[in-house]
Backbone as JSON Lines, residues from 0, in Angstrom:
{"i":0,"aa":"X","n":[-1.7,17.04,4.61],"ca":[-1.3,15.66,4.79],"c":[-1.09,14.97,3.45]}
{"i":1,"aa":"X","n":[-1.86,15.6,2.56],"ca":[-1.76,14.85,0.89],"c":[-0.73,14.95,0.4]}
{"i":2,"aa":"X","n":[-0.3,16.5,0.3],"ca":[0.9,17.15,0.26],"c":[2.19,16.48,0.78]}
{"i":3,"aa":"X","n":[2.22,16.34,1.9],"ca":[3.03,15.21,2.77],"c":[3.55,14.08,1.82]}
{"i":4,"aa":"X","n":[2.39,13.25,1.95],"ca":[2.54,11.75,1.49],"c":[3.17,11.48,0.43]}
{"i":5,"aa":"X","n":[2.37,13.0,-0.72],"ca":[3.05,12.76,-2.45],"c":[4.19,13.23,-2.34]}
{"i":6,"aa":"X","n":[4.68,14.02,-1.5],"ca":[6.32,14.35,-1.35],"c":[7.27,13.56,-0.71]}
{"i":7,"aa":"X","n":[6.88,12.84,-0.14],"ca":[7.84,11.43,0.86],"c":[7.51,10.7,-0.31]}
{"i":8,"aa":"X","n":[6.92,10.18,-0.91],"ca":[7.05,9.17,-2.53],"c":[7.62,9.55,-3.23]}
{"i":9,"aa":"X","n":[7.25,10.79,-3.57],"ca":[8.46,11.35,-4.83],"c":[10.16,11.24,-4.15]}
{"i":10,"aa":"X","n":[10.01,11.97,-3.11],"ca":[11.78,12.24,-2.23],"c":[12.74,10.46,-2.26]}
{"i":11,"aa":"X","n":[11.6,9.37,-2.07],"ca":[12.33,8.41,-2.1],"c":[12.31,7.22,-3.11]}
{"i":12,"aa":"X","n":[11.56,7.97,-4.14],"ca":[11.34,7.8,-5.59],"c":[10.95,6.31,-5.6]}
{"i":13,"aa":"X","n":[9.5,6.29,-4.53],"ca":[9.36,4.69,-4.35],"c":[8.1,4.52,-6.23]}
{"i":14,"aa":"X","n":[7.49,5.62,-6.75],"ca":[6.73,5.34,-7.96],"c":[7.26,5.18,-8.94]}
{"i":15,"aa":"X","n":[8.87,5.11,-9.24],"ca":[9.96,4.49,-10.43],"c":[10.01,3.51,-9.99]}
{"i":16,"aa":"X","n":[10.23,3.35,-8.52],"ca":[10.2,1.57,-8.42],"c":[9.42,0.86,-8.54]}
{"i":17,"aa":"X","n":[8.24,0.88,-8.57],"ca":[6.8,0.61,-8.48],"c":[6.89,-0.05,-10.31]}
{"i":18,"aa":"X","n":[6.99,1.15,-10.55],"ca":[7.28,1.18,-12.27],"c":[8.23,0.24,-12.49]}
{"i":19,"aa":"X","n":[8.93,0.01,-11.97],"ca":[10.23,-1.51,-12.5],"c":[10.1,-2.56,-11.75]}
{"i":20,"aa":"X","n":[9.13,-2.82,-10.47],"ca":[8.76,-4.04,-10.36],"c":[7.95,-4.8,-10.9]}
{"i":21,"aa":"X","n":[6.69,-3.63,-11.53],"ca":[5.33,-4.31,-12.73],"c":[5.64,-3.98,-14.16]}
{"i":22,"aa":"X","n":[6.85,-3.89,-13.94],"ca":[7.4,-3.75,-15.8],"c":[6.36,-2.88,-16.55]}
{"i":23,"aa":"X","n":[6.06,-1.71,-15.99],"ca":[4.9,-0.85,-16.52],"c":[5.45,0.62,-16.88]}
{"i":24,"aa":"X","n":[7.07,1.15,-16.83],"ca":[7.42,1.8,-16.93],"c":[6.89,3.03,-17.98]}
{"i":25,"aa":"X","n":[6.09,2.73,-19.19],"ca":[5.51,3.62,-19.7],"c":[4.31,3.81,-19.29]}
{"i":26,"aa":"X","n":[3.86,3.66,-18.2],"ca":[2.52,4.29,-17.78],"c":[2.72,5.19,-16.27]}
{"i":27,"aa":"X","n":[3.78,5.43,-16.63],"ca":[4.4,6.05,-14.69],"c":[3.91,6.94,-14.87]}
{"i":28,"aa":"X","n":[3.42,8.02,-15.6],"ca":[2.45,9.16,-15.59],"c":[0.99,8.92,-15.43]}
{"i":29,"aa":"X","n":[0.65,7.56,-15.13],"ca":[-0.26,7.47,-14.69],"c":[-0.34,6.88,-13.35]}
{"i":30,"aa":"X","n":[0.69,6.3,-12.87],"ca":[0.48,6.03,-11.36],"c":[0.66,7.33,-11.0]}
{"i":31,"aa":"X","n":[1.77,7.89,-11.09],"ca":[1.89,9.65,-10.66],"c":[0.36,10.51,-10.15]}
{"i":32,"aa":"X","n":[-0.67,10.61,-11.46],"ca":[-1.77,11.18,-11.24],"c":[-2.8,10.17,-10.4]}
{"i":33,"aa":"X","n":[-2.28,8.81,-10.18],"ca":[-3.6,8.26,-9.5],"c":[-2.95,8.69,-7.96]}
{"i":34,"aa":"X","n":[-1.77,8.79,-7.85],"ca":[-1.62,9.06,-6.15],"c":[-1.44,10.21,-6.24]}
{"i":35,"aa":"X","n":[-1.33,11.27,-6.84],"ca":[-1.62,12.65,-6.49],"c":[-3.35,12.72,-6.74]}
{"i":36,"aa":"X","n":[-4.43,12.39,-7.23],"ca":[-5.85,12.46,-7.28],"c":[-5.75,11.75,-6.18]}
{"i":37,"aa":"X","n":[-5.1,10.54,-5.61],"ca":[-5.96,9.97,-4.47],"c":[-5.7,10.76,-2.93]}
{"i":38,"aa":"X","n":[-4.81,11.27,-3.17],"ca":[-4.38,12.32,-2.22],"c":[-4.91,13.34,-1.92]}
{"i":39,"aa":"X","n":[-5.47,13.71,-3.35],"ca":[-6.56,15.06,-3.27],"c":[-7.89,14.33,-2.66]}
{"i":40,"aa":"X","n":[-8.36,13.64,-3.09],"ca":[-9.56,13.27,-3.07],"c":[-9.53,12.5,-1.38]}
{"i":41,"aa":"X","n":[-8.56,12.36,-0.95],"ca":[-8.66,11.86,0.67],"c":[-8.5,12.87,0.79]}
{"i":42,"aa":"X","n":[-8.33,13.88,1.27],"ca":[-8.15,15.45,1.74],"c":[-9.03,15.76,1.64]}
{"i":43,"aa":"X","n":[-10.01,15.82,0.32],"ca":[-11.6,16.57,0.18],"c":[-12.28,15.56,1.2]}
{"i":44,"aa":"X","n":[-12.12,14.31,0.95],"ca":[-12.96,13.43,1.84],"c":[-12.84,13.68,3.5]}
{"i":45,"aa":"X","n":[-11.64,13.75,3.92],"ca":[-11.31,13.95,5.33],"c":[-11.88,15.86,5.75]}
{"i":46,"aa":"X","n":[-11.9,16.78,4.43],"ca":[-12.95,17.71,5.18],"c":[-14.42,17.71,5.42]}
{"i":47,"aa":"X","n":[-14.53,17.11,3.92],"ca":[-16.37,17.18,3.39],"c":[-17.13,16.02,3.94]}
{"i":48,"aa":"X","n":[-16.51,14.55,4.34],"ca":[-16.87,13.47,5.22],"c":[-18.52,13.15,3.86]}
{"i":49,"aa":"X","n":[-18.04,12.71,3.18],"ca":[-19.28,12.08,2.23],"c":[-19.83,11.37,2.58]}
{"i":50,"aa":"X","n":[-21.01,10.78,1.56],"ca":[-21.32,9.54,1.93],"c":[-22.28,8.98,0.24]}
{"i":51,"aa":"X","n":[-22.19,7.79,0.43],"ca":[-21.79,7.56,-0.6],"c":[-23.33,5.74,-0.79]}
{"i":52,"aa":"X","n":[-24.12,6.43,-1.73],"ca":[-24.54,5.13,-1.49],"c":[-24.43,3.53,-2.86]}
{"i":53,"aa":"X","n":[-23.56,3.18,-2.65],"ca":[-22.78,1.92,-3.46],"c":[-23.5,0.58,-2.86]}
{"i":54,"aa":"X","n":[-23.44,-0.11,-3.9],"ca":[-24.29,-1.97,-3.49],"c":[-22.74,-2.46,-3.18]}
{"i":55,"aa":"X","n":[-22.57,-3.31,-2.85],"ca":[-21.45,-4.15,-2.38],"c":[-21.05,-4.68,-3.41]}
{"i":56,"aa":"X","n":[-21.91,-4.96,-4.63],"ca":[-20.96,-6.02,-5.81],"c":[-20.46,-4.67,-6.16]}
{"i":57,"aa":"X","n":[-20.14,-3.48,-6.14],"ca":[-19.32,-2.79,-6.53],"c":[-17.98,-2.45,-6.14]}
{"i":58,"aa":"X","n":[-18.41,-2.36,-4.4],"ca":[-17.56,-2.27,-3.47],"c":[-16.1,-3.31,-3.58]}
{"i":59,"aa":"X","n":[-17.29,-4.49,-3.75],"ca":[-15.66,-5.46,-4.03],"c":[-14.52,-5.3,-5.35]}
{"i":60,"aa":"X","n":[-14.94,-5.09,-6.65],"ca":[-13.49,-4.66,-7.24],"c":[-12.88,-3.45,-6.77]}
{"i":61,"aa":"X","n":[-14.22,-2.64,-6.21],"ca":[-13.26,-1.2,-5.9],"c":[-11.96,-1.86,-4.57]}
{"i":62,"aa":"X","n":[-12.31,-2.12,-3.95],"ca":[-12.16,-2.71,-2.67],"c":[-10.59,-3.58,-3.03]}
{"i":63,"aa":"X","n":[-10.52,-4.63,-4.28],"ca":[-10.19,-5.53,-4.51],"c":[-8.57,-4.07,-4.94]}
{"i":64,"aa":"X","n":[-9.16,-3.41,-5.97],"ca":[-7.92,-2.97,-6.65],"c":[-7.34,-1.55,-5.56]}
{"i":65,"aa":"X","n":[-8.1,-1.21,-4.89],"ca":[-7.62,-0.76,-3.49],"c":[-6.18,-1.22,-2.89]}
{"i":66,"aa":"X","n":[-6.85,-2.56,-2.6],"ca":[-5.47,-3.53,-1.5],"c":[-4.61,-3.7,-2.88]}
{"i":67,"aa":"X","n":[-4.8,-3.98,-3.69],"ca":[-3.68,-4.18,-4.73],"c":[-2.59,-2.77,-5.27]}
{"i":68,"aa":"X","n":[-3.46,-2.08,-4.78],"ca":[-2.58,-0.53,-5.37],"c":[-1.49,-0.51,-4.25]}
{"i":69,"aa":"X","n":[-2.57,-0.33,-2.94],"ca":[-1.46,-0.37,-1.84],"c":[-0.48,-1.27,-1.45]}
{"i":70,"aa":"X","n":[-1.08,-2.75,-1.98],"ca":[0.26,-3.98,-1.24],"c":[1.32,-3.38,-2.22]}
{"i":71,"aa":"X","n":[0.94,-2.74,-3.24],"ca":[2.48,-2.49,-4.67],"c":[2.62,-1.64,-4.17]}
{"i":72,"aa":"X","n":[2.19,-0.59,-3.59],"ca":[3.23,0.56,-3.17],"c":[3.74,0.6,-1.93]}
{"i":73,"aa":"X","n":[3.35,-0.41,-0.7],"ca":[3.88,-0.8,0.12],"c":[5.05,-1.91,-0.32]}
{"i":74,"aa":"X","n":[4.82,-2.58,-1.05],"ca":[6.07,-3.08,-1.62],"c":[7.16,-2.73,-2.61]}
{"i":75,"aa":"X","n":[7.04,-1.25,-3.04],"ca":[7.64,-0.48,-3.85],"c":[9.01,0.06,-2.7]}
{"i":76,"aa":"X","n":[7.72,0.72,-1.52],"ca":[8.71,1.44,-0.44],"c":[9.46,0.47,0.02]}
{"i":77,"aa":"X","n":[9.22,-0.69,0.72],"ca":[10.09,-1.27,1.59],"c":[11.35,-1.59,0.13]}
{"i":78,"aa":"X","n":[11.2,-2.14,-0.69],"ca":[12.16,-2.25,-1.61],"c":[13.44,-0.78,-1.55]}
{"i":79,"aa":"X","n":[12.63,0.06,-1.9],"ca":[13.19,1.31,-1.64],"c":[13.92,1.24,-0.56]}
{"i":80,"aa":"X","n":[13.48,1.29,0.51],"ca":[14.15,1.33,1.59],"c":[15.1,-0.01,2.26]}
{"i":81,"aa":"X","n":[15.04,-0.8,1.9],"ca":[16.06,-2.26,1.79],"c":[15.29,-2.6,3.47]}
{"i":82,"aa":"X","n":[14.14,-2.27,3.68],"ca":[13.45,-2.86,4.95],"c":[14.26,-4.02,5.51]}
{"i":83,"aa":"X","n":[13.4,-4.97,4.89],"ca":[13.45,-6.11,5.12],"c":[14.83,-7.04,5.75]}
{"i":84,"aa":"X","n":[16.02,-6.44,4.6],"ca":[17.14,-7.45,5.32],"c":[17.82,-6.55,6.08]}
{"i":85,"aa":"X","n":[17.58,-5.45,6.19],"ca":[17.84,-4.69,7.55],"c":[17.52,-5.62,8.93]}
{"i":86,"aa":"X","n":[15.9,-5.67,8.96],"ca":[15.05,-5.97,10.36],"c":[15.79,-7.28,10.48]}
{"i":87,"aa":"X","n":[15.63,-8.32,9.15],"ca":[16.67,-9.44,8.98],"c":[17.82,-9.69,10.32]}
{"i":88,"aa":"X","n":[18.79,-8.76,9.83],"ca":[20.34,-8.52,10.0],"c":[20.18,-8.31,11.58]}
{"i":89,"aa":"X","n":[19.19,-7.53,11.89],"ca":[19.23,-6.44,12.98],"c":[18.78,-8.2,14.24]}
{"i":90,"aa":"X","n":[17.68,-9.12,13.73],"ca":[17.1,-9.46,15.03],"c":[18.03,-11.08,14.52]}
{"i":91,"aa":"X","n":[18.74,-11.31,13.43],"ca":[19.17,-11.85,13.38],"c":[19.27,-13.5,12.71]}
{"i":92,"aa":"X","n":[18.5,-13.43,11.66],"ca":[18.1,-14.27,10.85],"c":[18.56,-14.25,9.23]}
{"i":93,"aa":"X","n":[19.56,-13.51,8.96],"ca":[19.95,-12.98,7.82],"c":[19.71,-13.92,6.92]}
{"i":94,"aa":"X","n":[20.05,-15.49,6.81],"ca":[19.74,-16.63,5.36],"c":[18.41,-16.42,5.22]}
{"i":95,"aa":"X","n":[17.43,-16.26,6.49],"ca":[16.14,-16.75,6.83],"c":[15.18,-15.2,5.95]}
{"i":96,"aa":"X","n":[15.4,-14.56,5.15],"ca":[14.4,-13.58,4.94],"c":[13.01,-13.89,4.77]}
{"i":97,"aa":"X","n":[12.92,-15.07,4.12],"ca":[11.27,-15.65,3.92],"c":[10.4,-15.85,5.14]}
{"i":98,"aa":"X","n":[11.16,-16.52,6.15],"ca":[10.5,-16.81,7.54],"c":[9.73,-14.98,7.77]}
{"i":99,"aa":"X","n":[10.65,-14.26,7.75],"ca":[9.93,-12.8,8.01],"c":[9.12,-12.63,7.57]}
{"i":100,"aa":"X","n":[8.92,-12.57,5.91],"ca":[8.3,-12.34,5.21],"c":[6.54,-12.9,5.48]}
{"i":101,"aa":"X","n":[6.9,-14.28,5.97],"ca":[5.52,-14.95,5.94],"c":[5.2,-14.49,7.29]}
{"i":102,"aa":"X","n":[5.86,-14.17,8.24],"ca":[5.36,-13.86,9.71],"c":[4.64,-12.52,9.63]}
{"i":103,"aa":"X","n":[5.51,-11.35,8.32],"ca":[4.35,-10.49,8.2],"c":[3.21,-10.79,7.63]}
{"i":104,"aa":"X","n":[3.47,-11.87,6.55],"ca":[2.21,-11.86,5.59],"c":[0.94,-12.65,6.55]}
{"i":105,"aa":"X","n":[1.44,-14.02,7.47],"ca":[0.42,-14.24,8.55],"c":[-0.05,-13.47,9.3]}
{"i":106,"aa":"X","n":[0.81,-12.62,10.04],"ca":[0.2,-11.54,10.9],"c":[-1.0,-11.02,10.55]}
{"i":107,"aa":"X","n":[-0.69,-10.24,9.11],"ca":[-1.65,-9.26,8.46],"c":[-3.43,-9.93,8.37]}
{"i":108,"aa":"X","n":[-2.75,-11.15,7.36],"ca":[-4.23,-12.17,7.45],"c":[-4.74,-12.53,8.87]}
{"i":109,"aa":"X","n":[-4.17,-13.09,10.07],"ca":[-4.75,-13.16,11.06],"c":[-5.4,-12.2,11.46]}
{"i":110,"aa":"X","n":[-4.72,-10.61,11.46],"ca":[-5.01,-9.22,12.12],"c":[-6.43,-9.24,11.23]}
{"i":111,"aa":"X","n":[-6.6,-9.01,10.44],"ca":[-7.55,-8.74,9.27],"c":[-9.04,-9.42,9.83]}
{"i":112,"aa":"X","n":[-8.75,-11.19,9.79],"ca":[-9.62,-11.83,10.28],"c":[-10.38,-11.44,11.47]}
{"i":113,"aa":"X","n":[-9.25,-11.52,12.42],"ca":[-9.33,-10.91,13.95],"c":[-10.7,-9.54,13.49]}
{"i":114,"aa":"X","n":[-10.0,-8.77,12.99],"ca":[-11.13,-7.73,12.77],"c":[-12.73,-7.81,12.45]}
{"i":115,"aa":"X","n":[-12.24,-8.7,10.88],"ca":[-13.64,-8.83,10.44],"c":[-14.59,-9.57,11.49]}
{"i":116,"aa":"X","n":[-13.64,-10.67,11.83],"ca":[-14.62,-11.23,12.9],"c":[-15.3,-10.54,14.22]}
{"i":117,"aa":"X","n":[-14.38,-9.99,15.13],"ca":[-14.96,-9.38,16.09],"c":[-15.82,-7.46,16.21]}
{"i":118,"aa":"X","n":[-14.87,-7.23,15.22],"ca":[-15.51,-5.7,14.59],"c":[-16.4,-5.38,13.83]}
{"i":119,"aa":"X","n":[-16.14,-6.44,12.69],"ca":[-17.4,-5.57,11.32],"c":[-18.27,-6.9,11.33]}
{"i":120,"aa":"X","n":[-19.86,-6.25,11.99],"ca":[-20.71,-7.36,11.81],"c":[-21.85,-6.61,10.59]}
């Protein structure tokens, strides 16, 4: 599955884009090795099932630069992939891209809430 993931990133070369949206282009050999290690290291995790004992003031920057790795490489791909004014075009709001934009970005925060609140006590 690791295998997978780092080959659908590379095939649609969403970690050059990544690299030219944070103007970080000389460190792309290092996003490269953090998502091929994080790939490995979810693979060891999804056989070996660890456990891990961390205080929470740690948890939160880990936690913090987590969602930040992923909202950039979720926003690397959809760039890549011209998502957005596709779904746009398709349901029919083409001037309107922002309205989308915030209906995902509310969603997510509501969904999230929704969770913490009724799931993680």
């Amino acid at each position: 599955m690791g295998a997978g993931f780092v080959a659908f990133l590379a095939v649609l070369g969403v970690i050059p884009r990544l690299t030219q949206l944070t103007k970080t282009m000389k460190m792309i050999r290092y996003y490269e090795l953090a998502v091929v290690f994080g790939a490995v290291c979810g693979g060891l995790g999804t056989l070996w099932e660890p456990s891990f004992s961390i205080t929470k003031y740690i948890l939160i920057p880990i936690g913090l630069a987590s969602g930040t790795f992923i909202g950039m490489l979720a926003a690397a791909l959809t760039e890549v992939l011209n998502v957005f004014p596709i779904l746009a075009k398709r349901i029919g709001i083409d001037g309107k891209i922002v309205y989308l934009l915030m209906a995902f970005v509310f969603g997510k925060i509501f969904g999230s809430l929704y969770q913490w609140i009724y799931f993680v006590k």
